[in-house]
ZATIVEX-979352 format. One record per residue (C-alpha): x, y, z; residue in one letter; chain; residue number from 1. Coordinates in nm, 3 decimals, decimal comma. Layout:
// residues N
pt X:X; Y:Y; Z:Z; resn:A; chain:A; resi:NUM
...
// end
This chain:
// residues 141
pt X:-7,287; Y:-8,039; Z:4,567; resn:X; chain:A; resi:1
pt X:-7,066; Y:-8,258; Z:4,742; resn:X; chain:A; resi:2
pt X:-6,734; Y:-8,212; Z:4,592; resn:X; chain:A; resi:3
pt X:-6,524; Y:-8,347; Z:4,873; resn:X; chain:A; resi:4
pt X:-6,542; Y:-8,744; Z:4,729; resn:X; chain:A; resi:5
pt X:-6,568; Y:-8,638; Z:4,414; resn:X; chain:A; resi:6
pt X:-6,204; Y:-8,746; Z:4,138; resn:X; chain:A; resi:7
pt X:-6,081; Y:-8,403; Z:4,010; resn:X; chain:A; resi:8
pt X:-6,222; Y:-8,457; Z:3,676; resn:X; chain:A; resi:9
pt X:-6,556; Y:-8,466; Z:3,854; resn:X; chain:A; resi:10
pt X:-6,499; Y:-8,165; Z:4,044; resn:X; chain:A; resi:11
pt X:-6,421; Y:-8,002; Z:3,767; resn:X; chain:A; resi:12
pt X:-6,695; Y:-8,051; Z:3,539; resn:X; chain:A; resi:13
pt X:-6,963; Y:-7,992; Z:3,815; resn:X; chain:A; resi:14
pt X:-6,780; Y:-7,676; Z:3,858; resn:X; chain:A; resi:15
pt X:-6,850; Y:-7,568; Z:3,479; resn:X; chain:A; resi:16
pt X:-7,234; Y:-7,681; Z:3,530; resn:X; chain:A; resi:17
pt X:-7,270; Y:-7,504; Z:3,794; resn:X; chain:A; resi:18
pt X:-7,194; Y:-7,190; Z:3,617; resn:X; chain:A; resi:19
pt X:-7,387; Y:-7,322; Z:3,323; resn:X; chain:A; resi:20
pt X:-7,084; Y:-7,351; Z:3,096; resn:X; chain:A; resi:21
pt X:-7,024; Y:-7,600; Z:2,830; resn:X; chain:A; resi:22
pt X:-6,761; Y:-7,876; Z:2,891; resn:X; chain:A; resi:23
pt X:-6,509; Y:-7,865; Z:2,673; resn:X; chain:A; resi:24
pt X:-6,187; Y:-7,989; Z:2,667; resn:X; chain:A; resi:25
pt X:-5,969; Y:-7,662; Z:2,756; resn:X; chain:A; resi:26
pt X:-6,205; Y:-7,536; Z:2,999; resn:X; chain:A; resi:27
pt X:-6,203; Y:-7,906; Z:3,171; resn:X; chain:A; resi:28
pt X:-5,844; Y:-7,926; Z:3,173; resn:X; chain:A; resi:29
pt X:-5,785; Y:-7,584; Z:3,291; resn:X; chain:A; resi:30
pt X:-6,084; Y:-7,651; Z:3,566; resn:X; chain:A; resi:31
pt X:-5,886; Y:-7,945; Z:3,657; resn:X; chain:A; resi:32
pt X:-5,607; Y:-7,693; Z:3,772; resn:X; chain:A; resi:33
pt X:-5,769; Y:-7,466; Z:3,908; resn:X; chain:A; resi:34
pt X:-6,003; Y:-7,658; Z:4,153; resn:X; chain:A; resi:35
pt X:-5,960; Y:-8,052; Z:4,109; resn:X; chain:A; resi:36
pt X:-5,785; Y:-8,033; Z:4,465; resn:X; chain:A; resi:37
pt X:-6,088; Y:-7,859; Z:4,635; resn:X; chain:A; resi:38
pt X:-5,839; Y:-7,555; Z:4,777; resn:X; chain:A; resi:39
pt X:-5,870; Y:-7,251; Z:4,692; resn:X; chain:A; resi:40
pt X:-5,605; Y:-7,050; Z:4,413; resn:X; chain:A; resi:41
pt X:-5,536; Y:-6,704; Z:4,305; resn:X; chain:A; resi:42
pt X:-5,368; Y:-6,754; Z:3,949; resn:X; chain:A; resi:43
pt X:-5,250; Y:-6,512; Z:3,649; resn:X; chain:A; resi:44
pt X:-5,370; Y:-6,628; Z:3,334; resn:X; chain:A; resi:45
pt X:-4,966; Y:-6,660; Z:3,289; resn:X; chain:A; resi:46
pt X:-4,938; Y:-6,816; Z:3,601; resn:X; chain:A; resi:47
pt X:-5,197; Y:-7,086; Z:3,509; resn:X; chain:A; resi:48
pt X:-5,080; Y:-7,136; Z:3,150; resn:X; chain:A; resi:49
pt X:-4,733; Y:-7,213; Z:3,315; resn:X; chain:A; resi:50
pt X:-4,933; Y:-7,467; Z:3,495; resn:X; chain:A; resi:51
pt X:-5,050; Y:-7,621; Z:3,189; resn:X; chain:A; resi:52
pt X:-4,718; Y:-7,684; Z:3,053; resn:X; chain:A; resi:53
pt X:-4,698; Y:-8,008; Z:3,327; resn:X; chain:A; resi:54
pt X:-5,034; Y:-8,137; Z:3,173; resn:X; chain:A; resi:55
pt X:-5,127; Y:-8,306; Z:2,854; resn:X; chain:A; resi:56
pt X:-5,330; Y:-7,964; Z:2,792; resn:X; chain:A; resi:57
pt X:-5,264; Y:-7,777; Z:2,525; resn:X; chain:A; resi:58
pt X:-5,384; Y:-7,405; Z:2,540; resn:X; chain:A; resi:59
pt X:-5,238; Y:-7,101; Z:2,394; resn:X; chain:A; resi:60
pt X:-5,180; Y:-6,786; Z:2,666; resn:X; chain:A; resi:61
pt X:-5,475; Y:-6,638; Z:2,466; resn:X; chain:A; resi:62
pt X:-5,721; Y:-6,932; Z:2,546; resn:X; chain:A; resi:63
pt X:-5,645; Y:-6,880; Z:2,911; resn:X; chain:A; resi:64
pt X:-5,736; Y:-6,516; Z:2,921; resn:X; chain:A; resi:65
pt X:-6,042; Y:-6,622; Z:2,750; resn:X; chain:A; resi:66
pt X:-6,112; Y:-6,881; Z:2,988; resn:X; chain:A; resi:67
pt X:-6,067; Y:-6,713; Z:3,275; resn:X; chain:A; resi:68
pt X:-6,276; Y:-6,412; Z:3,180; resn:X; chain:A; resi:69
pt X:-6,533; Y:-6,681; Z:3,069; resn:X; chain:A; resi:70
pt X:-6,513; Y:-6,816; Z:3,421; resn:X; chain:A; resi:71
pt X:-6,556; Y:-6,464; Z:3,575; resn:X; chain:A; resi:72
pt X:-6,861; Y:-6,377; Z:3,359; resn:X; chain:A; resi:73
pt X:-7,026; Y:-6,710; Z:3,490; resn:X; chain:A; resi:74
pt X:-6,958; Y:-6,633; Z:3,861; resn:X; chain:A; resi:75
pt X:-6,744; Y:-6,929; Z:3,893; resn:X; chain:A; resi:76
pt X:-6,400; Y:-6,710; Z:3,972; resn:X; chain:A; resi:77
pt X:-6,329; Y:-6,299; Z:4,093; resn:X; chain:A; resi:78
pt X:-6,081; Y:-6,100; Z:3,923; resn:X; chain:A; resi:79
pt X:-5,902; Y:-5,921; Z:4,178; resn:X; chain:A; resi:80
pt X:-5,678; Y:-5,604; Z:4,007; resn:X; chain:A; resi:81
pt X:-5,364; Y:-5,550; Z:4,257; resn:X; chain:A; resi:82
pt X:-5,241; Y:-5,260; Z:4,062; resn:X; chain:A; resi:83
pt X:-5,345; Y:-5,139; Z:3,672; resn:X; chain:A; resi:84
pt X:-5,134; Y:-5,382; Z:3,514; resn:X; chain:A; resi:85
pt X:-5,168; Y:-5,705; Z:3,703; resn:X; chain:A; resi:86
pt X:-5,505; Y:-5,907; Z:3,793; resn:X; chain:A; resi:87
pt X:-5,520; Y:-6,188; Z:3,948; resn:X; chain:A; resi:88
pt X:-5,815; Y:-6,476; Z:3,969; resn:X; chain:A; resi:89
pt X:-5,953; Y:-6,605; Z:4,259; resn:X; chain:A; resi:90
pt X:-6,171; Y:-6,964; Z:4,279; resn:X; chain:A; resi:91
pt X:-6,312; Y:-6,824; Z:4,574; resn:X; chain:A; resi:92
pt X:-6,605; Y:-6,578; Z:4,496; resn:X; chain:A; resi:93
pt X:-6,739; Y:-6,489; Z:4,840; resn:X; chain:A; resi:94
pt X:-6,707; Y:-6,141; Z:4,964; resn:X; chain:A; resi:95
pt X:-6,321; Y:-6,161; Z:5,092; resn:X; chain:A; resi:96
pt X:-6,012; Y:-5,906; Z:5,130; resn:X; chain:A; resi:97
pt X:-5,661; Y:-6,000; Z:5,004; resn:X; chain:A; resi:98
pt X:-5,350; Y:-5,952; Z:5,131; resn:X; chain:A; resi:99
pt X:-5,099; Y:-5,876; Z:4,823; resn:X; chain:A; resi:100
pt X:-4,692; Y:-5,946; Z:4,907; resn:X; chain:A; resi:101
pt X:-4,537; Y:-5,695; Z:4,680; resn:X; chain:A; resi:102
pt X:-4,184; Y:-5,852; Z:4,688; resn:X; chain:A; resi:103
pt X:-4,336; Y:-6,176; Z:4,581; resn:X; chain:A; resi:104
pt X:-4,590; Y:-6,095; Z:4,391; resn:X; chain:A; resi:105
pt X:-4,841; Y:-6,338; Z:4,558; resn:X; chain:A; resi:106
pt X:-5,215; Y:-6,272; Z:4,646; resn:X; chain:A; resi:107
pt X:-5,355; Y:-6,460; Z:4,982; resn:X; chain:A; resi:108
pt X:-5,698; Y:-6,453; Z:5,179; resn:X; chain:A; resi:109
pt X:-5,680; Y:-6,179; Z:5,455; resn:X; chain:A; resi:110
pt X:-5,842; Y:-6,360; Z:5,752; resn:X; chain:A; resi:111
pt X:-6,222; Y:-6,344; Z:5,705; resn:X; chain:A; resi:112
pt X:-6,386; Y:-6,058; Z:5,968; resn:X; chain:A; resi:113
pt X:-6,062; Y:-5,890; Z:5,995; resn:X; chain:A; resi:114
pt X:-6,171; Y:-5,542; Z:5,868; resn:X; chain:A; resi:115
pt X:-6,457; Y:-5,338; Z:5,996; resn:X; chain:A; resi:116
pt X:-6,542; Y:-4,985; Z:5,811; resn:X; chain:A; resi:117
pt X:-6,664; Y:-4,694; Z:6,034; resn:X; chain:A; resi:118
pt X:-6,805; Y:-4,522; Z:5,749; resn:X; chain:A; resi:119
pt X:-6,829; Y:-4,505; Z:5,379; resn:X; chain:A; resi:120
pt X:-6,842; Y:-4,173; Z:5,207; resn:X; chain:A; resi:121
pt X:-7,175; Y:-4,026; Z:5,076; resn:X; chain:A; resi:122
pt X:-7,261; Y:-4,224; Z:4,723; resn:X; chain:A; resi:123
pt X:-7,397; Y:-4,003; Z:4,435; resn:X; chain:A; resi:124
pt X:-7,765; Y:-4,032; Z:4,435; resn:X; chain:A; resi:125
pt X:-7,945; Y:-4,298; Z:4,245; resn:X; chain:A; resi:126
pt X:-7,642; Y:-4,526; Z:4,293; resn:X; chain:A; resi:127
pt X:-7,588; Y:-4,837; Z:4,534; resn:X; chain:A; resi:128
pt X:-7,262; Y:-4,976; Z:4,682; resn:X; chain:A; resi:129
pt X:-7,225; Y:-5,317; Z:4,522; resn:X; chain:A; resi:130
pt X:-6,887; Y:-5,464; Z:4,626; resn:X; chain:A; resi:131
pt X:-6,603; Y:-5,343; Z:4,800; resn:X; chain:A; resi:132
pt X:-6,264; Y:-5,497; Z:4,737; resn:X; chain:A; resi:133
pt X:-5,981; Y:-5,476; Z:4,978; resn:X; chain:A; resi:134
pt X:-5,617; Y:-5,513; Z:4,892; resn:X; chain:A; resi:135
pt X:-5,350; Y:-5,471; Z:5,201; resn:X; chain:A; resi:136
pt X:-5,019; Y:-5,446; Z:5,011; resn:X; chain:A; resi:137
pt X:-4,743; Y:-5,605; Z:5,237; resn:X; chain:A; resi:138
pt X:-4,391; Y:-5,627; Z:5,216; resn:X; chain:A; resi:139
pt X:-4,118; Y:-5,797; Z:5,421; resn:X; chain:A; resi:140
pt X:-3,888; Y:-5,673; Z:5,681; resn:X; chain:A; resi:141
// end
């Protein structure tokens, strides 16, 4: 899929069809935000309804949620927990570490190849290691 000449709107709803998800209005519009540019974002579902407020879309705070966990379940986005009360979502889906700025309470890439593990410990038997998520909590000095 060649998204780069694509309009946003376009991007947007190849996005949903790629993660075999209906079009519908609210998930178009909030598509729209989250990827009609092409870049990359890591959003709260507060963060992105806040978005929506500059838009003609109209979405409750509860729709969002339910979008976003929509667009998890289809493989389209990552939830990324920083802590056990805020989670963040993150357009890009391939196997990535964060940096999280705890004074500003943003989430950013962590350059890609940057961290190398020695060792894991010893799984329980009859289980597999299926993701490992990195956070590196930073502050400034």
């Amino acid at each position: 899929m060649n998204i780069e000449i694509q309009s946003p709107k376009q991007r947007a709803s190849a996005w949903l069809s790629s993660g075999g998800l209906r079009p519908t209005r609210q998930r178009l519009s909030l598509a729209e935000l989250l990827i009609g540019d092409g870049k990359d974002r890591h959003v709260t579902a507060e963060s992105l309804f806040e978005l929506t407020h500059d838009t003609e879309a109209t979405v409750s705070l509860a729709t969002v949620y339910n979008t976003l966990g929509a667009f998890c379940e289809a493989g389209l986005m990552r939830e990324v927990s920083v802590d056990g009360h805020r989670s963040y979502f993150d357009t890009r889906v391939d196997d990535h570490s964060h940096f999280y700025w705890e004074d500003e309470g943003i989430l950013s890439d962590a350059p890609v190849g940057s961290i190398k593990f020695e060792s894991l410990p010893e799984i329980p038997g009859g289980s597999e290691i299926s993701k490992i998520d990195v956070v590196i909590r930073l502050r400034r000095v």
